[in-house]
C-alpha positions, 0 to 999 in steps of 0.5 A: 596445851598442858596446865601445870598448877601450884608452881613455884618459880624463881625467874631469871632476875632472881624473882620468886613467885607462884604461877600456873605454867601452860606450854602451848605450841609455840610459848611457855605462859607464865602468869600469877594472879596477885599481883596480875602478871604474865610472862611469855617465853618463846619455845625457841628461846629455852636452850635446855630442861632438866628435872631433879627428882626429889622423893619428899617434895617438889621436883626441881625443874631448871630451864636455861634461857637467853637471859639466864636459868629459870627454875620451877618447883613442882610435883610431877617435874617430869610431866613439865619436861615432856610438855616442853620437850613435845612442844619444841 
């Protein structure tokens, strides 16, 4: 399981949020702490990721779902990526 902290997200529905990400085997888990939420989004159910490096801030990690596009900013995108990428 990979933990990934201090993220910013804007979900399907155009929602934003910070959230900590941990992708297990099977599921991405989404939660926040204020207001208490979580969202699970099924491996199978992410169609493709991809990273747009930025040199002066956050990574731009963008993940097409069956409900649209969900994108994540983060400092080290890349690491995300992988963890998906390794877990499917």
């Amino acid at each position: 399981m990979s933990t990934f902290k201090r993220v910013n997200e804007t979900d399907e529905y155009g929602q934003k949020r910070p959230v900590t990400i941990e992708v297990t085997s099977s599921t991405v888990v989404r939660t926040q702490k204020v207001p208490n939420w979580q969202g699970r989004i099924p491996l199978n159910k992410i169609h493709g990721v991809s990273v747009q490096k930025s040199r002066m801030g956050a990574d731009t990690v963008t993940a097409t779902v069956e409900d649209g596009v969900i994108t994540w900013k983060l400092k080290d995108g890349q690491a995300l990526v992988n963890a998906i990428d390794g877990a499917t």
